[in-house]
C-alpha positions in Angstrom: 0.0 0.0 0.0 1.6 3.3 -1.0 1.6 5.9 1.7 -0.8 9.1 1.7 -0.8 11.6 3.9 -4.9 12.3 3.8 -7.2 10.4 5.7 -7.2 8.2 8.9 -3.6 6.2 9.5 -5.5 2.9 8.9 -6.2 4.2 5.4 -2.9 5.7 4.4 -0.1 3.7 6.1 1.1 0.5 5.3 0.7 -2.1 8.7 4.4 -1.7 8.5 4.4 2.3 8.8 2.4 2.4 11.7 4.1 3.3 15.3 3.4 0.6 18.2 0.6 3.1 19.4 -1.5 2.9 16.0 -0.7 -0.7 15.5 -2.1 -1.6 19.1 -5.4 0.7 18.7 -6.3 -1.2 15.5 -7.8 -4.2 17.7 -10.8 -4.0 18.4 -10.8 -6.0 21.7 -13.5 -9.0 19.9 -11.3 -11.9 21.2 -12.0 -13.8 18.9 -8.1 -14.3 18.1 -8.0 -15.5 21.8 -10.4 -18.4 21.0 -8.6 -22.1 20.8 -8.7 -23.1 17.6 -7.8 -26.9 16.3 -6.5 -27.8 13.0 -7.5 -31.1 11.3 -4.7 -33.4 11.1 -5.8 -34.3 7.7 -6.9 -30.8 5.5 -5.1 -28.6 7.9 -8.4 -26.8 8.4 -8.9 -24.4 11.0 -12.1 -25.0 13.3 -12.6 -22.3 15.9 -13.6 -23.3 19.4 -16.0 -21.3 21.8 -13.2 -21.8 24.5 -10.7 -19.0 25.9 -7.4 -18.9 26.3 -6.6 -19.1 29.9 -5.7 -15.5 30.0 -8.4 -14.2 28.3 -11.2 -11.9 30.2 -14.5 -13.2 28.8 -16.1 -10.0 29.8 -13.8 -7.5 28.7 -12.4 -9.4 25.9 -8.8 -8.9 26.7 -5.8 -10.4 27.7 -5.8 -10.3 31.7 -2.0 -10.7 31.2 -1.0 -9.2 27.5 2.5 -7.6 29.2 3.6 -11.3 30.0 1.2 -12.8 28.0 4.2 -14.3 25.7 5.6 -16.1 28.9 2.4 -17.3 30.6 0.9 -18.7 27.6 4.1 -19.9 25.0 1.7 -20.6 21.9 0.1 -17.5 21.8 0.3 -15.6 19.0 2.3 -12.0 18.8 0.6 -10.0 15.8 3.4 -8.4 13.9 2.8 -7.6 10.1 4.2 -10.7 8.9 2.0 -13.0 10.8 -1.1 -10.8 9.6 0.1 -12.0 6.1 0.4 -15.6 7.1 -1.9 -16.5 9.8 -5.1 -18.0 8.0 -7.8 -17.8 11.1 -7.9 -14.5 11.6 -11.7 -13.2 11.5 -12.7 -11.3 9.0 -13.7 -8.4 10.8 -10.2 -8.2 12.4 -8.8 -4.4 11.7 -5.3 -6.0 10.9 -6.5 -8.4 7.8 -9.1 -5.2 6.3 -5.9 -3.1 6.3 -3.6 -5.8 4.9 -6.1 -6.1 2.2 -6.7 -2.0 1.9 -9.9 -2.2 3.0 -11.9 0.3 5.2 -12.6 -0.5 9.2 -16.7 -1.2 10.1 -18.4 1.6 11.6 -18.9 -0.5 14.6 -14.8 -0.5 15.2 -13.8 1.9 18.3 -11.5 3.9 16.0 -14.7 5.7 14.3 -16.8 5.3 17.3 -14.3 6.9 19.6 -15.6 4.0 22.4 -14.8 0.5 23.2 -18.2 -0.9 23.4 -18.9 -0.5 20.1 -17.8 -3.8 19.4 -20.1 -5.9 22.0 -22.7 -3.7 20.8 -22.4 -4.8 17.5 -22.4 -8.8 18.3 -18.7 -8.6 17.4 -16.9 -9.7 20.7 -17.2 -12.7 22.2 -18.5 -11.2 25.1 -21.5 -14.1 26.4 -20.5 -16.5 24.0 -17.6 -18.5 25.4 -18.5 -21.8 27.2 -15.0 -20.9 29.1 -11.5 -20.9 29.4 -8.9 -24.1 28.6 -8.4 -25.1 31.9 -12.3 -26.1 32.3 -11.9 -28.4 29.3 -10.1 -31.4 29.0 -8.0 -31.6 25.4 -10.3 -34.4 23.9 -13.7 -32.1 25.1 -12.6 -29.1 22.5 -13.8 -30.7 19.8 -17.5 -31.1 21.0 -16.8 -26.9 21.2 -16.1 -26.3 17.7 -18.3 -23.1 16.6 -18.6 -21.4 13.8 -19.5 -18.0 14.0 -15.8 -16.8 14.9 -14.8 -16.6 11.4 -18.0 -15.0 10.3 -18.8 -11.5 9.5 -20.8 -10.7 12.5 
């Protein structure tokens, strides 16, 4: 994406461009990247889970721990640009795909609203729809808690 100068920094800055405090802004606090996923052994498809990482605040749909969150949980994910080109599961209402692929954010993202619960009051979050966090499950019970509406539009 070439750089502009007019227009919100989501619209006229590459992902790469953008300092820490733009790049961190552009979640929109859904969780749904905090969601377990499992891949089939067989396709490699992705199946989203209604389960939470162990860190994740169901309510507030954020990390309880995202300082140390790296240490506490080792599989989690760091977002950098790179992994935003790569990682397939990424909803497709997450701020970091719809800039990778020069699209505009939904009017429901707390960047136009100006507040953070635009997104549970758009359905977005995961706010009342996780069964609970992976230490309430046993490994062979995530399957039975594959959902689909994490990889949906809203």
């Amino acid at each position: 994406m070439a750089e502009r100068s007019d227009g919100p920094f989501w619209r006229v800055k590459s992902l790469e461009a953008m300092s820490p405090a733009e790049w961190e802004s552009l979640c929109d606090g859904c969780g749904r990247c905090c969601l377990l996923k499992l891949e089939d052994d067989d396709t490699g498809e992705i199946h989203h889970t209604d389960v939470g990482c162990t860190l994740l605040d169901t309510h507030a749909c954020r990390c309880r721990d995202y300082r140390n969150r790296a240490k506490r949980v080792p599989d989690c994910v760091r977002l950098t640009p790179e992994a935003v080109r790569t990682i397939p599961w990424l909803p497709p209402t997450c701020a970091y795909r719809l800039v990778r692929e020069g699209r505009d954010l939904p009017a429901w993202h707390p960047l136009k609203t100006g507040r953070r619960a635009s997104v549970h009051e758009a359905g977005i979050s995961v706010r009342g729809r996780v069964a609970g966090n992976e230490e309430e499950f046993a490994e062979d019970e995530l399957v039975e808690r594959i959902v689909g509406w994490p990889g949906e539009s809203g």
